[in-house]
GUFI-216302 format. One record per residue: residue in three letters; x, y, z of N, C-alpha, C in turn. Coordinates in Angstrom, 1 decimal. Layout:
gudo type->ALA; n_px->X; n_py->Y; n_pz->Z; ca_px->X; ca_py->Y; ca_pz->Z; c_px->X; c_py->Y; c_pz->Z
...
***
This chain:
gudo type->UNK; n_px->31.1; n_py->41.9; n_pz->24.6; ca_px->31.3; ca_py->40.5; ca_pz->24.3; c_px->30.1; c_py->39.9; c_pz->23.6
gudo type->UNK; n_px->30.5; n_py->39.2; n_pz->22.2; ca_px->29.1; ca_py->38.8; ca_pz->21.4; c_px->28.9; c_py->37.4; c_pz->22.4
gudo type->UNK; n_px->27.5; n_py->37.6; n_pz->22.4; ca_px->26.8; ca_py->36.0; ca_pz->23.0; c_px->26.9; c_py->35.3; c_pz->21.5
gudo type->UNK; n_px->26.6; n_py->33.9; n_pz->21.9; ca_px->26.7; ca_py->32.8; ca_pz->21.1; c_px->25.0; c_py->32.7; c_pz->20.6
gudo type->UNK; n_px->24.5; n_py->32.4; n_pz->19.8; ca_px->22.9; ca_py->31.8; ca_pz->19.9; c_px->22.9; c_py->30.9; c_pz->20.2
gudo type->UNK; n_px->21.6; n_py->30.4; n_pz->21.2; ca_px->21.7; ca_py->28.9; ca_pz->21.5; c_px->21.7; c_py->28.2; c_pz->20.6
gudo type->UNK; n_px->21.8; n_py->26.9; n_pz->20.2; ca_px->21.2; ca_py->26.2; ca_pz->18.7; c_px->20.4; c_py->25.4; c_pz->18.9
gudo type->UNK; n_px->19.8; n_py->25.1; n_pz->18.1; ca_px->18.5; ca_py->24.5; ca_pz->18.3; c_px->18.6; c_py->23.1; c_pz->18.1
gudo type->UNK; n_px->17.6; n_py->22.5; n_pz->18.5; ca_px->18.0; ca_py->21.0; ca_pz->18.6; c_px->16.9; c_py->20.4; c_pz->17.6
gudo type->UNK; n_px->17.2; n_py->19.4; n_pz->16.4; ca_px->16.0; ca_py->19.2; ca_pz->15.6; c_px->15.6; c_py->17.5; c_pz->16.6
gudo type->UNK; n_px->14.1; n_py->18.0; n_pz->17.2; ca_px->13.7; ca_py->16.5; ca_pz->17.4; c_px->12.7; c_py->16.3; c_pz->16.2
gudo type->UNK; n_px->12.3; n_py->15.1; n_pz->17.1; ca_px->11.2; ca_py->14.1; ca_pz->16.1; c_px->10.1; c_py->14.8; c_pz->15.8
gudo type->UNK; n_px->8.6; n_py->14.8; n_pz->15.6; ca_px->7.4; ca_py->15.5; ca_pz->15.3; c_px->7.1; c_py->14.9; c_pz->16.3
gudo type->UNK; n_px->7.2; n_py->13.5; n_pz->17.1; ca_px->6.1; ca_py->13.0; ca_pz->17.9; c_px->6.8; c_py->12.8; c_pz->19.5
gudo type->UNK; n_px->8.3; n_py->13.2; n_pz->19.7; ca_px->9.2; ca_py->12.8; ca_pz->20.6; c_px->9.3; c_py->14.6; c_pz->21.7
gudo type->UNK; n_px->8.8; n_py->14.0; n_pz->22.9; ca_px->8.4; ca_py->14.6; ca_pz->24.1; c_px->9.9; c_py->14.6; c_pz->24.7
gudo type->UNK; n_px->10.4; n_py->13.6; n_pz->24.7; ca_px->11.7; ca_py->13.7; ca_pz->25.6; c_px->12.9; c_py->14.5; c_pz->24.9
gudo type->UNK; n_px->13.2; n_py->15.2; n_pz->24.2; ca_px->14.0; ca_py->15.8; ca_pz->23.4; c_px->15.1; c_py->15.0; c_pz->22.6
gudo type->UNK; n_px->14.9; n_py->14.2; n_pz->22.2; ca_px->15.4; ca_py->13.2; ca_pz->21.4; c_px->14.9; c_py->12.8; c_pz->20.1
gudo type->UNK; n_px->15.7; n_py->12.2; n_pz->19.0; ca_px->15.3; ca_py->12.3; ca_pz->17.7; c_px->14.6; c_py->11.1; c_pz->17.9
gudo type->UNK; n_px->13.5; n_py->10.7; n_pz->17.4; ca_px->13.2; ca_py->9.3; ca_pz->17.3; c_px->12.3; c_py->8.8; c_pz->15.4
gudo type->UNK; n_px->13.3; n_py->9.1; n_pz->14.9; ca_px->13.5; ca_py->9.5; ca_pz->13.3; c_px->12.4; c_py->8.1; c_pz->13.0
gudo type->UNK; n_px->12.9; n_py->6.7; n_pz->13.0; ca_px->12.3; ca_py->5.6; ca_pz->12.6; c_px->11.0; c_py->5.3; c_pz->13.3
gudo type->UNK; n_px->10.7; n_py->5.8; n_pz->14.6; ca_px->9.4; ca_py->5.6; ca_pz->15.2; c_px->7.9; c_py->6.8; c_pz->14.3
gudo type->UNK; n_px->8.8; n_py->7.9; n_pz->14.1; ca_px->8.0; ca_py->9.2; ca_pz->13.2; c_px->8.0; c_py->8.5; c_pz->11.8
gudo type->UNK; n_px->8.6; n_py->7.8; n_pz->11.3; ca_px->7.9; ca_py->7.3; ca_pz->9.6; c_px->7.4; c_py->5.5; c_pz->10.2
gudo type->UNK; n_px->7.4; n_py->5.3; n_pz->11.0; ca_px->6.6; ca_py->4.1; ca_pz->11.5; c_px->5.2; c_py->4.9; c_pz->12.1
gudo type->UNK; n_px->5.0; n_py->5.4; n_pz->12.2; ca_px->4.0; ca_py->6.3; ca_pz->13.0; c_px->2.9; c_py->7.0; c_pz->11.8
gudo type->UNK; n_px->3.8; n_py->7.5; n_pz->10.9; ca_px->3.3; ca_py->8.2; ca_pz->9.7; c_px->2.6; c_py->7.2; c_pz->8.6
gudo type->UNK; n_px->3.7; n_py->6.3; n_pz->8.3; ca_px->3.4; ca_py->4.9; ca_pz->7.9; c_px->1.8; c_py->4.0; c_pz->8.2
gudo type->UNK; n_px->1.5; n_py->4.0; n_pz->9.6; ca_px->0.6; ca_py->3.4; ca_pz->9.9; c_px->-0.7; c_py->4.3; c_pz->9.9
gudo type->UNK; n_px->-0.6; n_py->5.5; n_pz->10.1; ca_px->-2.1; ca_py->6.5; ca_pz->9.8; c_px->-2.4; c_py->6.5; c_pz->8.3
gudo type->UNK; n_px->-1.3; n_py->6.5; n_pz->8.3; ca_px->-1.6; ca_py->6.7; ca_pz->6.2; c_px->-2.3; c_py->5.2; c_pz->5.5
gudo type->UNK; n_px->-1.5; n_py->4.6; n_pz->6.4; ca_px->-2.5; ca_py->3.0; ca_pz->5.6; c_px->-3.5; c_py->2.6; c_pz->6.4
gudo type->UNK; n_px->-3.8; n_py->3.5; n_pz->7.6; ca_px->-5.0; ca_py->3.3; ca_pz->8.5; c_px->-5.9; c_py->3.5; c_pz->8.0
gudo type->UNK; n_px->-5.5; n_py->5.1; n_pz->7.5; ca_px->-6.7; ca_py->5.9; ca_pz->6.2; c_px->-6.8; c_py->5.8; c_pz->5.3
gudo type->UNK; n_px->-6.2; n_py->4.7; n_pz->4.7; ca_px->-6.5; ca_py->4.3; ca_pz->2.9; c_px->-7.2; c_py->3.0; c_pz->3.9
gudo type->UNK; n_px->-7.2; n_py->2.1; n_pz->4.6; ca_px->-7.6; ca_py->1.0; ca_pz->4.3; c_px->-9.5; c_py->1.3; c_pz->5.7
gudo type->UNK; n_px->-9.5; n_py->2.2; n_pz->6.2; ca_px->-10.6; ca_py->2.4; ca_pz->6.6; c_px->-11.8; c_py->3.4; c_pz->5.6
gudo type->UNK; n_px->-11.1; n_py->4.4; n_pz->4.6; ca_px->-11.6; ca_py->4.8; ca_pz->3.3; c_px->-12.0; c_py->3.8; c_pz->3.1
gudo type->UNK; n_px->-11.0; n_py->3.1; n_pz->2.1; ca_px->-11.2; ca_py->2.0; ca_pz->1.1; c_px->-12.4; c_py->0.4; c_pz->1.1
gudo type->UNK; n_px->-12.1; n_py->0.6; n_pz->2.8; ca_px->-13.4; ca_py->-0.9; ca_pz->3.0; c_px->-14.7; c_py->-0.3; c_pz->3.2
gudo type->UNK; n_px->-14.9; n_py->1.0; n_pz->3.1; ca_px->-16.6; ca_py->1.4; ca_pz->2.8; c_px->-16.8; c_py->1.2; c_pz->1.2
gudo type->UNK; n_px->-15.8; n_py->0.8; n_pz->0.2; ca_px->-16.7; ca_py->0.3; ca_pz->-0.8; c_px->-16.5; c_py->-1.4; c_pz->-1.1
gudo type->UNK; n_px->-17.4; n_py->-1.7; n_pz->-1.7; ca_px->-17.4; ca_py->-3.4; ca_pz->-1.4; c_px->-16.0; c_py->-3.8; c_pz->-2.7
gudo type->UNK; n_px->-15.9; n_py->-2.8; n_pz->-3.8; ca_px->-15.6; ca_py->-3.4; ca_pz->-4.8; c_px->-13.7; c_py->-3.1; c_pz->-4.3
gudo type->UNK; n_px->-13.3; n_py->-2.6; n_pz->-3.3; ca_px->-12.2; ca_py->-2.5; ca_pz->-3.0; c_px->-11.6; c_py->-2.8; c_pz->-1.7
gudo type->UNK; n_px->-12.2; n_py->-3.9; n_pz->-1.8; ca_px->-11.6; ca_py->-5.0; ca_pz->-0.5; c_px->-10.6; c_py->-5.7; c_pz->-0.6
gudo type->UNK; n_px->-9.5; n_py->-5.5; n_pz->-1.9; ca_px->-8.4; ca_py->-5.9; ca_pz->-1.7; c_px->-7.6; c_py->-5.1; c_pz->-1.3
gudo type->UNK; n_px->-7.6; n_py->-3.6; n_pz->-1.9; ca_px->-6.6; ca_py->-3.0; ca_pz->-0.8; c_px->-7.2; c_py->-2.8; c_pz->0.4
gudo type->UNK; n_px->-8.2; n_py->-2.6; n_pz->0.7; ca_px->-8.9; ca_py->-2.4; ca_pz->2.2; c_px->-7.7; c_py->-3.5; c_pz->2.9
gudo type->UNK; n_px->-8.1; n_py->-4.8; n_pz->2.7; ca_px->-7.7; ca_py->-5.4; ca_pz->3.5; c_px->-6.3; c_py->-5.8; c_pz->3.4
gudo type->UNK; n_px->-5.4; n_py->-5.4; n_pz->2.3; ca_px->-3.9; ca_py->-5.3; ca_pz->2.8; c_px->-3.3; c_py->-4.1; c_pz->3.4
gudo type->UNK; n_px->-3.3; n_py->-3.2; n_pz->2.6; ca_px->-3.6; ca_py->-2.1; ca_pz->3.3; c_px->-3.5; c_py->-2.0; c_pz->4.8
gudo type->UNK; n_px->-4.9; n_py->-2.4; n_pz->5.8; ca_px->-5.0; ca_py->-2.7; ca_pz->6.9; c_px->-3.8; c_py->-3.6; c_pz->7.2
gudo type->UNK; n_px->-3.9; n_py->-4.7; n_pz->6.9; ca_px->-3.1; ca_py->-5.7; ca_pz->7.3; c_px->-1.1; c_py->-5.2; c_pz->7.4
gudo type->UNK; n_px->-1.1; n_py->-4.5; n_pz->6.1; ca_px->0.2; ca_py->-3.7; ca_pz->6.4; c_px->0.2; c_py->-2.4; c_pz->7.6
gudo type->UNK; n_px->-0.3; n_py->-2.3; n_pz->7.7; ca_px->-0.9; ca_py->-1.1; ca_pz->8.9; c_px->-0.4; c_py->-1.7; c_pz->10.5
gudo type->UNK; n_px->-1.6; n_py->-2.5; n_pz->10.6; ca_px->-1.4; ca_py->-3.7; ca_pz->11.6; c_px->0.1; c_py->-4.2; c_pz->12.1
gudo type->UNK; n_px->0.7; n_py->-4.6; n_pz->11.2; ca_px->1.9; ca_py->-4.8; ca_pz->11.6; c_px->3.2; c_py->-3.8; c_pz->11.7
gudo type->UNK; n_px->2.7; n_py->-2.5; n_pz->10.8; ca_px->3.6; ca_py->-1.4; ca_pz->11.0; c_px->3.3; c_py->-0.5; c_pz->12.8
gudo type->UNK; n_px->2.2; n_py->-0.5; n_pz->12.9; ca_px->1.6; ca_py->-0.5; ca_pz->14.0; c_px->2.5; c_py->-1.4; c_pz->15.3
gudo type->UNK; n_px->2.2; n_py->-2.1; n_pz->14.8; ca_px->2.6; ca_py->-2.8; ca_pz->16.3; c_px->4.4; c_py->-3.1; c_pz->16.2
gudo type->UNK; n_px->4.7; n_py->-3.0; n_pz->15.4; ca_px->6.5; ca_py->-2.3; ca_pz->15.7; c_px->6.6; c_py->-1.2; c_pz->15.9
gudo type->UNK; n_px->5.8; n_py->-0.1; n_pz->15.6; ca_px->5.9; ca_py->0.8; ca_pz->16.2; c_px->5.8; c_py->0.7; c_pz->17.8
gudo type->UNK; n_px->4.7; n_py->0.7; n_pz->18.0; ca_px->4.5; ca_py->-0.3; ca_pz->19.5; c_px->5.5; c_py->-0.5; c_pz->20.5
gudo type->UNK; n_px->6.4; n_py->-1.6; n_pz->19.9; ca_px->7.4; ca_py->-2.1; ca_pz->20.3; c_px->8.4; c_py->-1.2; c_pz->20.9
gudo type->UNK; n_px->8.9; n_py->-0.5; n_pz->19.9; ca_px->9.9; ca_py->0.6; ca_pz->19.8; c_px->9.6; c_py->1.9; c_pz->20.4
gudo type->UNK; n_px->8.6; n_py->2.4; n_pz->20.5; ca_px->8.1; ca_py->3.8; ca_pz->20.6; c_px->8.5; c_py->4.1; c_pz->21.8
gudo type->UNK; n_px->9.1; n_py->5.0; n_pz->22.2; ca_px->9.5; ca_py->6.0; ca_pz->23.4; c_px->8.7; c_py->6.7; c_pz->24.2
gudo type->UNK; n_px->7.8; n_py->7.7; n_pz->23.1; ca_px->6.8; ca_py->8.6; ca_pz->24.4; c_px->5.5; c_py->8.0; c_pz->24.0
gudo type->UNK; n_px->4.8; n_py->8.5; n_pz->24.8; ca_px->3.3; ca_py->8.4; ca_pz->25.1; c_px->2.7; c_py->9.6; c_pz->23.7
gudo type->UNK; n_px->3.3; n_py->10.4; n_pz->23.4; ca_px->2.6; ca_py->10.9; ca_pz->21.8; c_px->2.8; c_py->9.9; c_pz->20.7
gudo type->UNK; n_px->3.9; n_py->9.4; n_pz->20.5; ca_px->4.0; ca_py->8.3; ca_pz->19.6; c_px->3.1; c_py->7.6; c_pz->19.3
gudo type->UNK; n_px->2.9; n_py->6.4; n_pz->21.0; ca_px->2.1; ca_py->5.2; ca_pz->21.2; c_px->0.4; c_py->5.9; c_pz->21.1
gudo type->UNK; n_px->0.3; n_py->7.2; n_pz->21.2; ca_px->-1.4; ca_py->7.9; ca_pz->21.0; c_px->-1.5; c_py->7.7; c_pz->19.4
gudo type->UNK; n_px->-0.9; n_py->8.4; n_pz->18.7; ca_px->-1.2; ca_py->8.3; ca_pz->17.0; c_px->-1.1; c_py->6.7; c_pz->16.3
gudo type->UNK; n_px->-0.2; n_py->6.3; n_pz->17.1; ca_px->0.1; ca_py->4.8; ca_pz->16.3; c_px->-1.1; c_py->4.3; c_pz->16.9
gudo type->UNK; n_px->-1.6; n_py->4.5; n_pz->18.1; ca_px->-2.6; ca_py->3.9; ca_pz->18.6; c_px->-4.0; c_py->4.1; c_pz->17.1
gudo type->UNK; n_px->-4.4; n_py->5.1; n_pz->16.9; ca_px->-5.3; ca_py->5.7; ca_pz->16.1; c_px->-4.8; c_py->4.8; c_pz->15.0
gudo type->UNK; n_px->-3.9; n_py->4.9; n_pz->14.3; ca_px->-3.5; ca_py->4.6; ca_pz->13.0; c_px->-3.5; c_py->2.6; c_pz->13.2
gudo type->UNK; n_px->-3.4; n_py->2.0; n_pz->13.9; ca_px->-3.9; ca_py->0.8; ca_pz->14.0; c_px->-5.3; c_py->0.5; c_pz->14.4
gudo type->UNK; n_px->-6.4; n_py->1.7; n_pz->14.9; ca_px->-7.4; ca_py->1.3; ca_pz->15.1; c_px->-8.0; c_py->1.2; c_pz->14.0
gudo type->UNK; n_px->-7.5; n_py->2.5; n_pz->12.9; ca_px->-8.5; ca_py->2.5; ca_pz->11.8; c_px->-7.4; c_py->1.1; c_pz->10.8
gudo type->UNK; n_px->-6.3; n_py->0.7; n_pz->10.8; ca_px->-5.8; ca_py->-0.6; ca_pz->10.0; c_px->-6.8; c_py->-1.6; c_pz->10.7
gudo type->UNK; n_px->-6.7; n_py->-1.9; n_pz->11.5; ca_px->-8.0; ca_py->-3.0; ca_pz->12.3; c_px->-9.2; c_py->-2.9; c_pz->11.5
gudo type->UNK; n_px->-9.7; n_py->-1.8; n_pz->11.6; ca_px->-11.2; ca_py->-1.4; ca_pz->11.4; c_px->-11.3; c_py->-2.2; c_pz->9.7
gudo type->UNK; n_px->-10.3; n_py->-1.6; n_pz->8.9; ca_px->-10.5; ca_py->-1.6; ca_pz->7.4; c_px->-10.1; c_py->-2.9; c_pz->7.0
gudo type->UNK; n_px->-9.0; n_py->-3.8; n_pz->7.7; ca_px->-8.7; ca_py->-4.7; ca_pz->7.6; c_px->-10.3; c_py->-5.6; c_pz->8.0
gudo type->UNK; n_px->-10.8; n_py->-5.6; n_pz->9.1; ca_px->-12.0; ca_py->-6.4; ca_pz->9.2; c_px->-12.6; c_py->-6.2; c_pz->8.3
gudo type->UNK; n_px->-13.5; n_py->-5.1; n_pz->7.7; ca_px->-14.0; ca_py->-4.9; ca_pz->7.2; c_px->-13.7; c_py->-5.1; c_pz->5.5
gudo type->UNK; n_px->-12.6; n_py->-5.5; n_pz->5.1; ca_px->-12.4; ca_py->-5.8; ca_pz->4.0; c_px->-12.2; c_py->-7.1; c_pz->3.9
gudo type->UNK; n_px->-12.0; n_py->-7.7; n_pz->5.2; ca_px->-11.9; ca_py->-9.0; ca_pz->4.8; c_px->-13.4; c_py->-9.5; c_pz->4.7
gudo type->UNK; n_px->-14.4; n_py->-8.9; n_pz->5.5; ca_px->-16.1; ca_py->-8.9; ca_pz->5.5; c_px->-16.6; c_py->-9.1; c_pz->4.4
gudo type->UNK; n_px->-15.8; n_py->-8.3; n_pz->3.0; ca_px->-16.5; ca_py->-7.7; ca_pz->1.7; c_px->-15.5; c_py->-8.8; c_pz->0.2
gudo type->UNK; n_px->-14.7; n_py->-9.4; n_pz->1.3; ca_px->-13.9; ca_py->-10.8; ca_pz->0.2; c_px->-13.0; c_py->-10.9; c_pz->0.5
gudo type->UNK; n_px->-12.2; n_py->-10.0; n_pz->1.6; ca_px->-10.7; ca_py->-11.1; ca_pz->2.1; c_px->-9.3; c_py->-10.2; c_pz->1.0
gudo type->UNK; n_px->-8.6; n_py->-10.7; n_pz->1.8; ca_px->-7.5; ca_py->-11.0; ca_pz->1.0; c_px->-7.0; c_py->-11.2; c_pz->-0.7
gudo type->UNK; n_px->-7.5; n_py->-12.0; n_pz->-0.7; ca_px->-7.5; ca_py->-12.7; ca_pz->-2.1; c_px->-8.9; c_py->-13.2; c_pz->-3.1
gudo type->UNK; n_px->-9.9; n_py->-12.9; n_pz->-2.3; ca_px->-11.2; ca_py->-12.6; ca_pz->-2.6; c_px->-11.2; c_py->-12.7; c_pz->-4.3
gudo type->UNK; n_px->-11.9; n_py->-13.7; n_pz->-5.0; ca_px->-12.1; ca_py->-13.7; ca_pz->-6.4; c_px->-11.0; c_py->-13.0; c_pz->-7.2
gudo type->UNK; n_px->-9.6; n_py->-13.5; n_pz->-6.5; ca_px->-8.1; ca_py->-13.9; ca_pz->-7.6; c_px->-8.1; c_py->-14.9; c_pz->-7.2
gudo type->UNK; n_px->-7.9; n_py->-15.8; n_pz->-5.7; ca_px->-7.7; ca_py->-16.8; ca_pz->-5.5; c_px->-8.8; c_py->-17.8; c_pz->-5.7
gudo type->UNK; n_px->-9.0; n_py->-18.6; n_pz->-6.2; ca_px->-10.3; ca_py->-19.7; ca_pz->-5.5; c_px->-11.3; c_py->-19.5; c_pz->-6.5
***
């Protein structure tokens, strides 16, 4: 009698409980990536506009992730990935803000 193979189950990259959690993994991915352009980015002075949107979009991808997130691996990475949006975001608002010499 042929056995069956088991089949495999596709989860998320970041999902512990065996469940897909598809939208939390590109919210998750989302927020390191603009954590790491905007904490790069605000160590130079002359690129404190994306520093600080950048960050600022981070920040809020961050914290819907937050919201939503299921396991405790999720909320670890998103965690990182809003420390460094924080970081770059301060720091770029430090070196001219937002709108820094377009506005004003």
């Amino acid at each position: 009698m042929a056995q069956a193979a088991p089949r495999q189950r596709t989860i998320g990259l970041f999902a512990t409980d065996g469940k897909s959690h598809t939208r939390v993994d590109v919210l998750v991915g989302v927020t390191v990536v603009l954590g790491a352009l905007a904490l790069i980015t605000s160590l130079f002075d002359e690129l404190h506009l994306v520093a600080s949107w950048a960050g600022l979009v981070g920040i809020a991808t961050g914290a819907w992730g937050q919201m939503i997130s299921a396991t405790t691996r999720e909320r670890f990475f998103l965690l990182l990935g809003l420390g460094a949006s924080g970081l770059g975001f301060f720091l770029g608002m430090a070196h001219g803000g937002l709108f820094g010499g377009v506005v004003g």
